[in-house]
C-alpha positions as a printed Julia matrix, in Angstrom:
404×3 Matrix{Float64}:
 -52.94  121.85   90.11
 -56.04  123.53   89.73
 -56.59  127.37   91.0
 -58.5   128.14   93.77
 -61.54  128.0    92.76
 -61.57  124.98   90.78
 -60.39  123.06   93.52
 -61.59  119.11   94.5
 -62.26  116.74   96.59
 -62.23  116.95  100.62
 -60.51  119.27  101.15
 -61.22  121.18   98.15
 -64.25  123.59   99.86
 -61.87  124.04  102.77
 -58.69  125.2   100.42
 -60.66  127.71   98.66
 -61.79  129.53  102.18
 -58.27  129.49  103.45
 -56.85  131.08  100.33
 -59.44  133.49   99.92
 -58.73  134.35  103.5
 -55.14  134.77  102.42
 -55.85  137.46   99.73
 -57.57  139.07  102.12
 -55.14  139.15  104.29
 -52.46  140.65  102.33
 -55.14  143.13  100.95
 -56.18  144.29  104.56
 -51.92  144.72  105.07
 -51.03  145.79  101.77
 -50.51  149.65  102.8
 -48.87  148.9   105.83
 -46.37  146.24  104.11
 -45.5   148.93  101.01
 -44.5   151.17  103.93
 -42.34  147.84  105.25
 -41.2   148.25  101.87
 -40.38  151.56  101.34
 -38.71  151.93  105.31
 -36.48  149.27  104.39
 -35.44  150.32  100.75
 -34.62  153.96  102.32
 -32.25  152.52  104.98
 -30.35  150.38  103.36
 -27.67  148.56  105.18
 -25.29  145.76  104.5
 -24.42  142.16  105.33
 -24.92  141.25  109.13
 -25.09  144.99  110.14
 -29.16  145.22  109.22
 -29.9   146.15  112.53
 -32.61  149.07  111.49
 -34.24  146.6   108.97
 -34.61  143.27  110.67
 -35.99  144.97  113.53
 -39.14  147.04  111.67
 -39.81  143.14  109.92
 -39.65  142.03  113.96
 -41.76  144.45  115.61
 -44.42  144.67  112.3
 -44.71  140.4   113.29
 -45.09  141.11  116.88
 -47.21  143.58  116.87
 -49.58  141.41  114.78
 -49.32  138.45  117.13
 -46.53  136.36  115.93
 -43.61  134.71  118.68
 -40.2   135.86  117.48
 -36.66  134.61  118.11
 -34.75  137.9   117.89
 -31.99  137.77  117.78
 -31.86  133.89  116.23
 -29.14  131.13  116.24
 -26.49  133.62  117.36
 -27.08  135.72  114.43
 -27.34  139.79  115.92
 -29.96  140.47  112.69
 -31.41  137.08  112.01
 -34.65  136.17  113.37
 -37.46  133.44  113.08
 -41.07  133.89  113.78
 -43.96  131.49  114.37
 -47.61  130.99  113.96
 -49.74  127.55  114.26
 -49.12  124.04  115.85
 -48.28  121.42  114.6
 -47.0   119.66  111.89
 -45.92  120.02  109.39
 -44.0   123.37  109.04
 -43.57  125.71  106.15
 -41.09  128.55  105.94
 -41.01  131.58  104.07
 -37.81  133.5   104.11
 -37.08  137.06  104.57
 -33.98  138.67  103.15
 -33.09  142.62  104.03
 -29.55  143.41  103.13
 -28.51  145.66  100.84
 -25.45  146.21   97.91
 -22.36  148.94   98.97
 -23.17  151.98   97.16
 -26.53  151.1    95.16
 -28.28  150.11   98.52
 -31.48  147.49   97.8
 -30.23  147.4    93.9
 -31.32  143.86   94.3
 -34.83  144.35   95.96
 -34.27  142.86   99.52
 -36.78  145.29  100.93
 -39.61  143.5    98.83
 -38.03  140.36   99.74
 -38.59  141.22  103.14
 -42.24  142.61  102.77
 -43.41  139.97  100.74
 -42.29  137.29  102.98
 -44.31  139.51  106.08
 -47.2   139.64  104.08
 -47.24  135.78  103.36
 -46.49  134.55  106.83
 -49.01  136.62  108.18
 -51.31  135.82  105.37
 -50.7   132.31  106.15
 -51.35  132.29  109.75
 -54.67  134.23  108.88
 -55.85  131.46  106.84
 -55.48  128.91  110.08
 -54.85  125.56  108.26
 -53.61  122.89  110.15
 -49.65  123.36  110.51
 -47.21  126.16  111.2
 -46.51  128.91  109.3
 -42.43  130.43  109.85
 -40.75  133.24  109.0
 -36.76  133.18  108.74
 -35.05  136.39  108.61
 -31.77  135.57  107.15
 -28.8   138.27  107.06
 -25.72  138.97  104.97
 -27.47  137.17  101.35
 -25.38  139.85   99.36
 -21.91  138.5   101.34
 -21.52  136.3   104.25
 -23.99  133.74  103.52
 -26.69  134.05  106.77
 -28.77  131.16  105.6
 -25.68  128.92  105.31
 -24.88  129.71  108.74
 -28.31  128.82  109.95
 -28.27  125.95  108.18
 -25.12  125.11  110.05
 -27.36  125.74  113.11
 -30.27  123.86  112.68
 -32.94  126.64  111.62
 -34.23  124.27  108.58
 -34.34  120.99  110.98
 -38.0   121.03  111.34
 -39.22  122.66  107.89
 -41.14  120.66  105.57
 -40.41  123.47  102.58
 -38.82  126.68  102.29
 -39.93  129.46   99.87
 -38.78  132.86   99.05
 -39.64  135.21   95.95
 -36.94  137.6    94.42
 -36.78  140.72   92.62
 -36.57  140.76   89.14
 -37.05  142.02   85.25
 -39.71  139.14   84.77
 -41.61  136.24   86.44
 -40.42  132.98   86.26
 -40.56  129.79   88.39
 -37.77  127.56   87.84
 -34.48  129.61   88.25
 -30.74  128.6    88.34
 -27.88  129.88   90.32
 -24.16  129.31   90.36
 -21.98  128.16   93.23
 -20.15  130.73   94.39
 -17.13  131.29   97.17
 -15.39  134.62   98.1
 -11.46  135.5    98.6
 -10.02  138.03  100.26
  -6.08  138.35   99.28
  -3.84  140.69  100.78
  -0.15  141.23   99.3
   2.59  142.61  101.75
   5.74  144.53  100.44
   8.41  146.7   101.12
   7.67  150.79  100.95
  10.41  153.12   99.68
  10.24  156.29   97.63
   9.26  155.7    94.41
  11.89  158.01   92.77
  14.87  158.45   95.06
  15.11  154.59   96.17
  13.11  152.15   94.19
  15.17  149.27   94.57
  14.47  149.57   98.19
  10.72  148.45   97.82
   8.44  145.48   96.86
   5.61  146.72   95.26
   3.06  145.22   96.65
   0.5   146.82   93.71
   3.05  144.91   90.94
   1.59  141.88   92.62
  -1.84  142.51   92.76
  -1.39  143.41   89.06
   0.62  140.64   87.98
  -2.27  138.54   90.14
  -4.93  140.36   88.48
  -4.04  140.25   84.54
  -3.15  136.26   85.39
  -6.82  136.01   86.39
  -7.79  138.1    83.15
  -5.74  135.55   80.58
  -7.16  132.9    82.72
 -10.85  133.2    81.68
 -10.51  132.0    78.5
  -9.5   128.76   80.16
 -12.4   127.77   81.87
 -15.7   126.93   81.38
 -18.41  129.07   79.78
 -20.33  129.08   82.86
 -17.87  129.85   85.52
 -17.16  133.57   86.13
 -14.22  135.43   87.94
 -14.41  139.01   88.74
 -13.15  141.21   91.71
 -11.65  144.64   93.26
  -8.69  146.26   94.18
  -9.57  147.65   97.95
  -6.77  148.96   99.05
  -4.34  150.3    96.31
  -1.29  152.37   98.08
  -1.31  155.55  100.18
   0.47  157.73   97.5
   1.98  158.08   94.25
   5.82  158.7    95.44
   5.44  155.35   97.46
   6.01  151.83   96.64
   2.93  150.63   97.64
   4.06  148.11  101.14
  -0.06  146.75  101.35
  -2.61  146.1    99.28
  -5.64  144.23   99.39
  -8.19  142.58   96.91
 -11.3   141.06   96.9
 -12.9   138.01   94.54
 -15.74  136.14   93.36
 -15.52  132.64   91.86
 -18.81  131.55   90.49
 -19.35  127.93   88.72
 -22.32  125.4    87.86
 -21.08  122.96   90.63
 -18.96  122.91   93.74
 -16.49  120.25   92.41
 -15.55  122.7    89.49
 -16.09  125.9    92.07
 -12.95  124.32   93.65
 -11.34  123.75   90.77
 -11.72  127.4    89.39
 -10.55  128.34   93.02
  -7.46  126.77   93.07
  -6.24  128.65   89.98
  -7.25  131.42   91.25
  -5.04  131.14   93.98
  -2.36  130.22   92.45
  -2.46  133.53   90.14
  -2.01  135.35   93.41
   1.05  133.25   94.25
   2.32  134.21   90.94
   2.18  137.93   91.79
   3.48  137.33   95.02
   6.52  134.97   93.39
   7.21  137.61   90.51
   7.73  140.86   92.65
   8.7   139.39   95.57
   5.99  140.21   98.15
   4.4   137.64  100.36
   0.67  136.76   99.83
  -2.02  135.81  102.28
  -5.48  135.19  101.42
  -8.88  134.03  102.99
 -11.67  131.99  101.49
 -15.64  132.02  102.7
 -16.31  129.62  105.21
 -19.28  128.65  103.45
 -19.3   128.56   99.98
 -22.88  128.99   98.16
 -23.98  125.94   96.37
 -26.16  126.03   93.5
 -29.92  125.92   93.68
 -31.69  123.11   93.05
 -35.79  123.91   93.09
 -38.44  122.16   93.38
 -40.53  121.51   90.59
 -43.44  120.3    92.29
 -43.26  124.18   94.18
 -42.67  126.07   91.37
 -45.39  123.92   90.13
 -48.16  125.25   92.87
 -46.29  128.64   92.76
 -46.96  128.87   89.03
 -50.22  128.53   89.07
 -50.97  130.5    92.39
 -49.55  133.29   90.15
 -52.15  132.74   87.49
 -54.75  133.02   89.64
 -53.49  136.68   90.35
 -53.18  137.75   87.18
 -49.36  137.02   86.63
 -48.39  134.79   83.86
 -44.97  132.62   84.31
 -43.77  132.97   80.88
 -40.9   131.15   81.16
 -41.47  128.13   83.67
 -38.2   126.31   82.45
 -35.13  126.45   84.52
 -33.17  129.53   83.47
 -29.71  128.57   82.74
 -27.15  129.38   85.64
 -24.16  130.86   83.81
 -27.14  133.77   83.26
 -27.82  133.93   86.54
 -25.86  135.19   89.95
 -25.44  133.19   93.25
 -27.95  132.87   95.81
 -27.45  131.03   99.97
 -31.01  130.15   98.95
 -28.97  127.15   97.0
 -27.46  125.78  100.24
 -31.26  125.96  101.91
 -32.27  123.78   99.0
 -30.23  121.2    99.07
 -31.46  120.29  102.67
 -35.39  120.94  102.04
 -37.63  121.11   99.16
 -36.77  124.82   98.31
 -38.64  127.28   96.14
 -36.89  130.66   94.78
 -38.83  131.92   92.02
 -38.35  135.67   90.33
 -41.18  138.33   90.21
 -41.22  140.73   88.08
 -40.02  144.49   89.32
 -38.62  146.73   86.69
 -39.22  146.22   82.78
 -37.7   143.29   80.51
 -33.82  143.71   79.99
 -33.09  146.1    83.82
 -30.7   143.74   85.72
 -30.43  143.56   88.86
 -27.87  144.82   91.19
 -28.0   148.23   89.33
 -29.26  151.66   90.93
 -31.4   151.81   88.05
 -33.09  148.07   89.33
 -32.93  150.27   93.06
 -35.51  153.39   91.93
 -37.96  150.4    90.49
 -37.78  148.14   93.5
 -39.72  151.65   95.69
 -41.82  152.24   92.84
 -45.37  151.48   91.96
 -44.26  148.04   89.69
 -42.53  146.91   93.14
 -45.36  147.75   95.39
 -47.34  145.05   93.49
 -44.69  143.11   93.58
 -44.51  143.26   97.15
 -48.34  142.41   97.72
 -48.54  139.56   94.62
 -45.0   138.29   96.17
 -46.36  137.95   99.54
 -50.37  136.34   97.66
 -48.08  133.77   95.53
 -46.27  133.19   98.55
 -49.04  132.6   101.16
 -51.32  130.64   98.57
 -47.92  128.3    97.67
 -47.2   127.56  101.39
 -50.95  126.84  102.29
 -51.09  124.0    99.23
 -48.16  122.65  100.9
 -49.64  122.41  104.39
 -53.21  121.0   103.23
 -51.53  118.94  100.86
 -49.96  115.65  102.3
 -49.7   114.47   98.43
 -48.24  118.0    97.13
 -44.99  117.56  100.31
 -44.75  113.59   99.43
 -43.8   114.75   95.63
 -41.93  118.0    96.83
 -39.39  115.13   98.87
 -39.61  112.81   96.2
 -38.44  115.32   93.82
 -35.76  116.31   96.44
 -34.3   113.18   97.23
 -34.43  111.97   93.08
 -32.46  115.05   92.81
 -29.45  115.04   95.69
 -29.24  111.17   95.04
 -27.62  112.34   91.09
């Protein structure tokens, strides 16, 4: 696909002055969307409690003349604005939530900024079509877009794309599946010195549950990961603990192993439970996240949308999963043509989900994140609208690639 400027044919003329109008867009808004930005980063809040956050993205859209759904699909901090008529209809997705104790150590506030800036952007550039904007709560734990998607958000979306935070700029990224458990062991208190035969230590069994799931690792599959917290440990030393809680992550390359991994999971916290004699109840997501599958006909037009801001995609091959984390942007693209690249915030070799990764997402490198985010973004979404042959290929690709 050829940059802007080097476009062709009919429409080509027409392409160039809608992404140029784009640029300038986000250009006019790029002081205003840093302070998006930086409001959001400073207030960080967590899953399905981002009441602060989604509502500065919601008035910021109104106030430049978008129609909002606020709240949206009986989500309290989901939304969805609009701009356009017409078909079809291109989404850009907005994330906001933030990590317990390292707040936006995974850059949701540029997430959210850069998907401002592109819908605007977007709906400045007036091509034929409609431009949306889906806020989508709890990405860190509770899986928002799932729910949506169990709501019909996507019904009516020809593509969804999003741009994440990261150490470097790639197009074609990977995620693992991914499904939460909560366990909770129940016991018997007694003192701990005068009459421990009394009790069942509930904290024997989380143990016993716990170094099971340790020795299990080296029984599964490179790619699958296991890893979790004690959350509630006992009330005091001179008590057998009577209730303690955990809680889990399973991660694997595809649901069908997911549930496998899950399964002997739970049957390490039986163990605990059978070995000290406590009972065991535990609870797993509703929704669990599925893998992503993008688009390579997106991160195609993203890719070189990003070249044409100065950005080079030095690694345009699909990162392998078992390096990656887990995203609800997986269950999104496995019912529409779905684009999740990585931009580049902090310096090679920072990960994400660190406090260090949180002090570089409000710094100058994520600023220009923010505004190239929101560019790539806008410039991706309007080839997708002009383009009937670009969305033929995206579906193609799509249906090729749920059909294995």
């Amino acid at each position: 696909m050829a940059p802007p400027e080097e476009q062709t044919g009919p429409t080509g003329n027409t392409l160039h002055a809608a992404k140029r109008a784009a640029i300038a867009a986000v250009d006019a808004l790029a002081a205003d969307l840093v302070a998006l930005s930086h409001r959001i980063h400073a207030c960080p809040e967590l899953a399905f409690h981002e009441q602060r956050s989604s509502a500065w993205v919601v008035e910021f859209l109104r106030h430049r003349g978008f129609s909002v759904e606020y709240p949206y699909r009986g989500l309290e901090t989901a939304f969805r604005g609009e701009a356009g008529s017409g078909e079809p209809c291109v989404a850009v997705i907005a994330e906001y939530d933030a990590l317990p104790g390292i707040g936006h150590g995974c850059g949701h506030n540029i997430i959210a900024a850069a998907a401002t800036g592109a819908a605007l952007a977007v709906a400045a550039a007036a091509v034929p079509g409609r431009i949306a904007i889906i806020g989508s709560p709890a990405e860190e734990a509770g899986g928002g877009k799932a729910l949506l998607i169990e709501r019909g958000a996507f019904t009516d979306v020809a593509a969804a794309l999003m741009v994440h935070p990261s150490d470097r700029d790639v197009a074609l990224v990977g995620s693992l599946a991914m499904t939460q458990v909560e366990v909770r062991f129940h016991g018997r208190a007694s003192h701990a010195a005068a009459a421990p035969w009394h009790g069942l230590n509930a904290l024997d069994a989380m143990v016993t549950a716990y170094n099971a799931i340790g020795l299990l690792r080296q029984h599964i599959r490179d790619s699958a990961r296991i890893h979790g917290i004690i959350t509630e440990g006992g009330q005091a030393a001179n008590i057998i603990p009577d209730e303690v809680a955990g809680s889990f992550m399973i991660r694997a390359e595809d649901g069908d192993y997911l549930d496998e991994v899950k399964e002997k999971v739970l049957n390490c916290f039986r163990a605990g439970a059978q070995a000290t004699g406590c009972d065991v109840e535990f609870t797993t997501a509703e929704a669990p996240y599925l893998p992503l599958n993008t688009n390579p006909a997106l991160a195609e037009a993203f890719t070189e949308n990003m070249r044409t801001l100065g950005r080079q995609v030095t690694n345009s091959t699909l990162m392998r999963p078992a390096s990656m984390g887990s995203t609800d942007m997986g269950n999104v693209s496995l019912v529409v043509p779905s684009l999740h690249p990585m931009i580049a915030v902090s310096p090679p070799g920072v990960p994400i989900h660190t406090a260090e990764f949180a002090i570089f997402a409000a710094e100058e490198q994520g600023d220009r994140a923010v505004l190239d985010g929101a560019k790539a973004l806008a410039l991706t979404a309007i080839d997708v609208l002009a383009n009937e042959e670009l969305r033929e290929r995206a579906w193609r690709q799509f249906s090729q690639s749920a059909a294995r």
